[in-house]
C-alpha positions, 0 to 999 in steps of 0.5 A: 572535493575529496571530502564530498567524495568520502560523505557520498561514497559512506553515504551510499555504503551505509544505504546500501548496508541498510536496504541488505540488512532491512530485506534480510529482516523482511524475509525473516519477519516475513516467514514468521506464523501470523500469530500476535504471540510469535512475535517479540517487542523487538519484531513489533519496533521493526514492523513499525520502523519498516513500515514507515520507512516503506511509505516514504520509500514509496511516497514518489511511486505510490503515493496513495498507498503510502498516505494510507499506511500513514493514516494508521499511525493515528485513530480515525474519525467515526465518519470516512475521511473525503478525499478528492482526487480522480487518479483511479479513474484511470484504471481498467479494473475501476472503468469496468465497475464504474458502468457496471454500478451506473447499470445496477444503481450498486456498489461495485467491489474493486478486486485485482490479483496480486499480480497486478502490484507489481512494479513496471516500467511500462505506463499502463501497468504502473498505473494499474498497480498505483491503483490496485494497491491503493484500492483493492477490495474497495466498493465503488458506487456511482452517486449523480455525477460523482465516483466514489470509492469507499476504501477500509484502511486495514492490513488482511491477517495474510496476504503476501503482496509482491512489489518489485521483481529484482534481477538475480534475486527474485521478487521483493514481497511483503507479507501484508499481516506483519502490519495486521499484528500491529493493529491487533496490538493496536499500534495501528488504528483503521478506518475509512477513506472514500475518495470522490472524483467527479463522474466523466462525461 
């Protein structure tokens, strides 16, 4: 018992020491200019590592955000890549759109403030963040009875996204054009994803 007590208590130390030491590296590499040229082979390594590490971290919470990051990992087909599955249809912001493209018989663009990323114990608000990470600047169209959101699976040259408010510490936010400088040195590859949900009745 005492030996499965000792593996636990360095387990928890070193994820501890870990998580400390990959915020410090966020804030730093976070506070960085946007330039390909300020950034060394080393920050390029730890972009790369945080944003696999990022994805699995977030798989349970989020996890058509961080099936996407990892979709940058390898080259995309020239045609979007179909998934079915109807989890934003819950949101109030894609609702909104979805009446508005059935009117107009156009496309409709996804658009959330960057408030709306925020982590929340409260079930609507998670949802609404779920979706707005995973769809932001998205267009929506109605085609005969299915809804399709057709996503570019790309990072902005700059974007500081909030993600989670800590007590005492303030808010854990990402600066979304440390994984752009990836795709211009092209470690990352984008593409498009449309996701397909059959129109509700």
């Amino acid at each position: 018992m005492n030996r499965w007590l000792r593996r636990l208590l360095i387990s928890f130390v070193t994820g501890v020491i870990l998580l400390a030491l990959g915020l410090y590296r966020l804030n730093e590499l976070n506070a960085k200019p946007i330039e390909v040229s300020q950034f060394s082979w080393v920050n390029k390594v730890e972009i790369y590592a945080l944003g696999t590490l990022m994805s699995l971290a977030a798989w349970p919470i989020y996890p058509e955000v961080a099936r996407e990051h990892m979709m940058l990992y390898a080259p995309f087909d020239e045609d979007p890549k179909i998934i079915k599955d109807d989890f934003f249809l819950q949101s109030v912001v894609v609702q909104q759109a979805i009446k508005e493209a059935a009117s107009t018989k156009k496309s409709q663009r996804l658009a959330w403030p960057a408030s709306a990323y925020r982590l929340s114990f409260d079930r609507k608000k998670y949802q609404e963040a779920r979706i707005a990470l995973a769809l932001n600047g998205a267009y929506l169209s109605v085609q005969d009875n299915q809804i399709v959101a057709r996503i570019k699976i790309a990072y902005p040259r700059k974007f500081l996204a909030p993600l989670v408010a800590v007590p005492g510490l303030g808010v854990i936010s990402v600066e979304e054009g440390l994984f752009w400088i990836l795709q211009q040195e092209g470690w990352y590859h984008t593409g498009h994803v449309e996701y397909v949900a059959e129109r509700p009745l």
